[in-house]
N, C-alpha and C positions, 0 to 999 in steps of 0.2 A: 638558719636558712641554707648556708653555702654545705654543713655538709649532711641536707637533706638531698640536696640535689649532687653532690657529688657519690654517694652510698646510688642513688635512683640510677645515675649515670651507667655509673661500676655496674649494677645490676644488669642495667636494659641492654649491654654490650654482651653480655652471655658470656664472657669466659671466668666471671668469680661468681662463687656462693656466698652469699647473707652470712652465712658461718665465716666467711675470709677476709671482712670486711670490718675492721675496726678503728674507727672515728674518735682522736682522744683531746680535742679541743685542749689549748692550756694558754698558759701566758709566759710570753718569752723574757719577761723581768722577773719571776718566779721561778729561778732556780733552782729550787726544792721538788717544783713539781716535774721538773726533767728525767730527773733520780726516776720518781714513782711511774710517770708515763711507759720510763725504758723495762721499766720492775712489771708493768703491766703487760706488756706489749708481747715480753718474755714468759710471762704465767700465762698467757692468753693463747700463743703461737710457737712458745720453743727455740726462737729466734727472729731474729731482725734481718730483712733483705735488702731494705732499701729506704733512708731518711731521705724527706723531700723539704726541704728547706724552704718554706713559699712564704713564710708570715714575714710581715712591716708593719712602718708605719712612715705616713709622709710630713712633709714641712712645706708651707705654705705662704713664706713671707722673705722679705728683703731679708738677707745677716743682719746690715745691721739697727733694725727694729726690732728680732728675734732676743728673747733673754735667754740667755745660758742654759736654764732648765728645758727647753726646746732640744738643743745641742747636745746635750747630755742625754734626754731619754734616746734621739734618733741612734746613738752608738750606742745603749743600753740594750736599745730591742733590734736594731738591725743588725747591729755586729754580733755584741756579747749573747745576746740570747741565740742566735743561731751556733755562735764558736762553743756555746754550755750544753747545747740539744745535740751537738756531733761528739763532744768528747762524753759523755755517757752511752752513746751507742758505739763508738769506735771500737772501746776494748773486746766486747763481742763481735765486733765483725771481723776484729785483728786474733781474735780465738780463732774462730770459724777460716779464717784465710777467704772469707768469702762475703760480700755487703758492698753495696755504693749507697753515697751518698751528692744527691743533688741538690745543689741550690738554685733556685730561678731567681734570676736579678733583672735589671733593669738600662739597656743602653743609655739609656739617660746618664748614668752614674759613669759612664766612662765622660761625657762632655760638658756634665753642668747644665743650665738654663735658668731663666729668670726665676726667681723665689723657690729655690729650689736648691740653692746650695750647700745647705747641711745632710739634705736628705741624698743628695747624690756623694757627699762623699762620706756617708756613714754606709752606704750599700756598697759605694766603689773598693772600700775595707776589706768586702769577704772575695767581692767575684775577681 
């Protein structure tokens, strides 16, 4: 759904073409698929101008009723998969002398709140 409507967006805004526009869903536990996405993106375009760092996931409960495996995937996918998704596109943008890379986080993770304490400080990690 989100990148049907993200591709319609890009489009209805007029300054990309359907040719410009590549959508490559993956999973940020699946470090293997970072490799291939960056190997895509580069057989697809030539080059990389800009990673956008948007993917999560959240935590929903007191600490300490959460079991460890909760704890563990939030820094799996919040940290380690976005710190995996940057260092395979780095070395081409640090070729190029030319790439940013963005992350969007979350104010929350600078303060904490109720049930919510793993998830803010596995996101407070990157930003």
């Amino acid at each position: 759904m989100f990148t049907v409507t993200f591709k319609y967006l890009c489009l209805e805004n007029g300054k990309v073409k359907e040719r410009d526009i590549l959508i490559l869903p993956l999973d940020l536990t699946d470090r293997s698929s970072h490799e291939v996405a960056t190997k895509v993106v580069l057989q697809e375009f030539g080059r990389i101008d800009i990673l956008i760092n948007n993917g999560g996931i959240a935590q929903n409960s007191w600490i300490v009723d959460a079991n460890m495996d909760v704890f563990k995937e939030l820094i799996e996918v919040n940290y380690l998969g976005m710190v995996s998704l940057t260092k395979c596109v780095l070395p081409h943008m640090m070729k190029r002398k030319q790439g940013k890379v963005v992350t969007v986080n979350n104010l929350t993770a600078m303060t904490s709140g109720p049930l919510a304490g793993g998830y803010c400080a596995s996101k407070y990690l990157y930003g």
